[in-house]
C-alpha positions as CSV (number, residue, x, y, z in Angstrom):
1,X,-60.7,-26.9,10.4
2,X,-58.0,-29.7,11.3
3,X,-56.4,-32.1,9.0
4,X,-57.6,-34.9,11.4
5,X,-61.6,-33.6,11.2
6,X,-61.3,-33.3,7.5
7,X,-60.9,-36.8,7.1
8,X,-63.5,-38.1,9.6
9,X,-65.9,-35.8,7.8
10,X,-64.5,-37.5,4.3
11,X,-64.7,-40.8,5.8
12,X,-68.1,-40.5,6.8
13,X,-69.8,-39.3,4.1
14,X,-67.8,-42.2,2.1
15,X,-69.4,-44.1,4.1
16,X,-72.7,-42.8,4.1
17,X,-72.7,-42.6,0.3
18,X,-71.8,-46.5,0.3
19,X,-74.8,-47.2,2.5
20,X,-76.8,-45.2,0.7
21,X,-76.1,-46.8,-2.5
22,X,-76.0,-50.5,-1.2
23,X,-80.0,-49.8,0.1
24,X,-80.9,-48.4,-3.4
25,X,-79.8,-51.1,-4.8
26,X,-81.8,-53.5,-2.2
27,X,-84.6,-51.3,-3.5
28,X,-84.3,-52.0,-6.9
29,X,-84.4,-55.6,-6.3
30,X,-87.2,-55.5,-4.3
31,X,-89.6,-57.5,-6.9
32,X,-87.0,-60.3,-6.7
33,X,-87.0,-60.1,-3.1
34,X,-90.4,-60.8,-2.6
35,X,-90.3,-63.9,-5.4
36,X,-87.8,-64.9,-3.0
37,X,-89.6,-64.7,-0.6
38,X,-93.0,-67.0,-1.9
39,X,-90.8,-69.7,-3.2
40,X,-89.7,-70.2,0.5
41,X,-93.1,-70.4,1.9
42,X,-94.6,-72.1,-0.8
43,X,-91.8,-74.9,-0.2
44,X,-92.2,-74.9,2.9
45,X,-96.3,-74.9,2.9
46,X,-96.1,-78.1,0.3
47,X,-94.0,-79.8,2.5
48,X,-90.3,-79.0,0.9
49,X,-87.3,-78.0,2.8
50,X,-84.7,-75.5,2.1
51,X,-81.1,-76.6,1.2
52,X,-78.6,-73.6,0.9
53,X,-74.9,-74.2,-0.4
54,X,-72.0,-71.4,-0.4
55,X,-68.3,-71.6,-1.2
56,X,-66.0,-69.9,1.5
57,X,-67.5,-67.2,3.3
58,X,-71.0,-68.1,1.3
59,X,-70.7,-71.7,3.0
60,X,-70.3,-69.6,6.4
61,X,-73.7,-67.9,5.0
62,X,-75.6,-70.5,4.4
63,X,-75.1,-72.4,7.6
64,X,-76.2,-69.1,9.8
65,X,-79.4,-69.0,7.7
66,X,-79.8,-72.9,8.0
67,X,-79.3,-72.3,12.0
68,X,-82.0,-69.1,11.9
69,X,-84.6,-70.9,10.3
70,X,-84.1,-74.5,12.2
71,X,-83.6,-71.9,15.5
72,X,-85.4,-68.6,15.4
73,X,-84.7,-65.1,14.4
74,X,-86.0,-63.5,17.2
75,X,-86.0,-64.3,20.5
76,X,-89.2,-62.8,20.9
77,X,-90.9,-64.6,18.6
78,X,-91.5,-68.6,19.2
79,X,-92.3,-70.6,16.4
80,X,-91.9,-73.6,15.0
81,X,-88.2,-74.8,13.2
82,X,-88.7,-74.6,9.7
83,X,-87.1,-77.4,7.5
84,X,-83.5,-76.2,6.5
85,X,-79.9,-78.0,5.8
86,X,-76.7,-76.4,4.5
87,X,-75.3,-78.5,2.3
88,X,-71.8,-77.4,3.4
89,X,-71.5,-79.0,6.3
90,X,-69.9,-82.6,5.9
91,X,-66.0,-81.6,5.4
92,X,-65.5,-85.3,4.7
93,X,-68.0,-85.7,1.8
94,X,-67.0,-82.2,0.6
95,X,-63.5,-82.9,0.0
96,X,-64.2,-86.7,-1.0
97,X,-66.6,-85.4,-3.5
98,X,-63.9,-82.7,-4.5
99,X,-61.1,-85.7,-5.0
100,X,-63.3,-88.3,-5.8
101,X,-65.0,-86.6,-8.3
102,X,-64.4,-82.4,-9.2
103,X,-64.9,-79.8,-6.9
104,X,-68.0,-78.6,-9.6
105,X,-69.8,-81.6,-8.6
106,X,-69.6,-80.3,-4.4
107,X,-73.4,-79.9,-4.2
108,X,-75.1,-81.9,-7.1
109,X,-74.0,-85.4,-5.5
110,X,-75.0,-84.3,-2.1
111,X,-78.7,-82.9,-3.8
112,X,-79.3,-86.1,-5.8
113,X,-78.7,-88.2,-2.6
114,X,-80.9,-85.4,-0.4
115,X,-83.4,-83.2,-2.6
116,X,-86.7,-84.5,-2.8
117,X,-89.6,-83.2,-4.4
118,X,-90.5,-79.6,-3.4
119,X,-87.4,-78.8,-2.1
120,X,-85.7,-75.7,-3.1
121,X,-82.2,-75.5,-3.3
């Protein structure tokens, strides 16, 4: 067999193996998953909304989930937005908050002025 199928072949199942291992590790979490998964409708149901925060690609993250649950996830299905922010939005207060303050404090001074009761952060 060729050098050059060798490798595809080793790259793939390197590959495979990965994927394999990343969705048995999804599996294993499954119980947390579905916690996960009631806090968010439960805040929701009592009236909460969801705030998510990240750092770099994280912020990136959370302000794709905020857009999918304001949005939809599906085109085919048409509900209504559900109440969610990213709180890493607002560069300005980010990097005031970072020199004003300490970059540890990013997200507590933005949830003390926006959490309410029954929101979930």
């Amino acid at each position: 067999m060729p050098t050059k199928f060798i490798k595809i072949k080793k790259f793939l199942e390197k590959n495979l193996q990965e994927s394999f291992l990343a969705k048995n590790s999804l599996l294993q979490s499954i119980d947390k998953i579905d916690f996960a998964v009631l806090k968010l409708k439960s805040t929701i149901l009592k009236g909460g909304k969801i705030l998510l925060c990240g750092n770099g690609g994280s912020a990136a993250d959370a302000q794709h989930l905020a857009a999918e649950l304001l949005v939809r996830l599906r085109s085919s299905v048409n509900r209504r937005p559900l109440p969610a922010i990213s709180l890493a939005l607002d560069t300005s207060t980010m990097t005031a908050c970072g020199n004003d303050y300490d970059f540890s404090d990013l997200f507590k001074r933005n949830l003390d002025a926006l959490g309410k009761k029954n929101d979930l952060l």
